[in-house]
C-alpha positions, -999 to +999 in steps of 0.1 A: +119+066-149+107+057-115+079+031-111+059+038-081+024+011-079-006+024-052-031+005-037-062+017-021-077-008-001-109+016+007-145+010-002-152+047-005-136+053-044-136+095-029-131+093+002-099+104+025-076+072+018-083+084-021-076+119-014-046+110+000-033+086-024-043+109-055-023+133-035+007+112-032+005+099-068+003+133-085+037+142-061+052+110-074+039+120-110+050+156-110+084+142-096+087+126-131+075+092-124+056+068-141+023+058-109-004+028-117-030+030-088-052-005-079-085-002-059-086-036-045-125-031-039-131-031-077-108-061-085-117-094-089-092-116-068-088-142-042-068-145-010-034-166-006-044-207-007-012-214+013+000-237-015+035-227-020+036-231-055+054-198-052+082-215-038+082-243-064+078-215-092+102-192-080+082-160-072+049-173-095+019-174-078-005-205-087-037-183-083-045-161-118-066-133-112-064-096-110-037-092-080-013-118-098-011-088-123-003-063-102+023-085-084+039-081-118+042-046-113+054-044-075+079-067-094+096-042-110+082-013-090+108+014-073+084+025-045+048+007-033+018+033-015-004+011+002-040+028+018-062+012+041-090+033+061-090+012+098-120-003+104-126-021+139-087-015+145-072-032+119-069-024+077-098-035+056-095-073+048-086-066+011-056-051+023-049-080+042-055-103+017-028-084-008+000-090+022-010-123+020-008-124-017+030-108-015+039-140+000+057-146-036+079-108-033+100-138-006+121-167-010+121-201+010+144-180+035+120-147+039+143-127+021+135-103-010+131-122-042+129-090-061+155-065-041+145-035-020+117-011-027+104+023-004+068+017+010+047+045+022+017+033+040-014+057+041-040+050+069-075+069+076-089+064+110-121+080+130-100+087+156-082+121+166-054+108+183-029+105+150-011+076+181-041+056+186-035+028+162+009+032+163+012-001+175-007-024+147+007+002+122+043-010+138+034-048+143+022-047+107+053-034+092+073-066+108+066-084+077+079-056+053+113-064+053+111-099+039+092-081+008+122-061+004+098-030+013+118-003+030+094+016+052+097+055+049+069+068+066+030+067+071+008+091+066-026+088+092-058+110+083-071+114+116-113+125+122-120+107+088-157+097+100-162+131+081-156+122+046-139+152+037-113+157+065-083+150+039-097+174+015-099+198+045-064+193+058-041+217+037-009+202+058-015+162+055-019+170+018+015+187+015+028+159+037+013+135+012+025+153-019+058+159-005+060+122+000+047+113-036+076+135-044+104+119-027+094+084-038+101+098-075+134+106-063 
């Protein structure tokens, strides 16, 4: 069975990046796999000290706290969801602080410790324009590879000021779904 770990790194525990990822996880679930969804605003953890005991503990993280668990499960995970609404055009700083905290998902030489997985990122933005924010989603998929995350897609929730506007949108939640789906596959 398929193992396929979500993070929502929103504040708002029903807003659109939720809708989104509940969408994608029941895809993933009715696709027959097994989903265990984070909220990185409810967990207790701290960001990356830069130690490298990573490196010295091949692929342990010094720091013990709630994201060392779920490092555990992107361990053995087939496919990672990751949701961030953008907030002053950039993903919340929890979100930031988990790519930090993957540091230990690479060796010494930036390649995969724990071979390759499919990464959906889910994005929620204000803006209308579905392009506006293309660029950092790009730039921040540079550092993907070395986590042995294959990128197959992203899915961006445009108007999302209006808390509702995933709920609303009957296509992004096929697309989303449909996407939960395939990473079951």
């Amino acid at each position: 069975m398929k193992q396929v770990v979500l993070f929502n790194g929103s504040p708002r525990m029903d807003g659109n990046t939720a809708t989104i990822l509940n969408t994608v996880a029941r895809g993933a679930q009715d696709g027959g796999a097994q989903v265990k969804i984070y909220t990185l605003f409810k967990m207790k953890f701290m960001a990356c000290q830069s130690c490298f005991a990573c490196r010295r503990e091949k692929g342990q993280c010094a720091i013990n706290d709630e994201v060392t668990a779920s490092l555990e499960k992107v361990k053995t995970a087939d496919a990672v969801v990751i949701g961030s609404p953008i907030y002053m055009m950039q993903m919340t700083g929890p979100v930031k602080n988990l790519y930090d905290r993957f540091f230990p998902l690479m060796d010494a030489q930036c390649q995969p410790r724990y071979g390759k997985k499919k990464l959906l990122t889910v994005y929620s933005q204000g803006m209308e324009d579905p392009h506006m924010f293309e660029s950092y989603f790009e730039y921040t998929s540079a550092m993907f590879p070395a986590f042995g995350f294959d990128l197959v897609g992203n899915i961006v929730c445009t108007n999302s000021n209006d808390p509702e506007s995933a709920e609303r949108n009957a296509e992004l939640k096929i697309r989303a779904y449909e996407a939960g789906k395939a990473l079951a596959s």
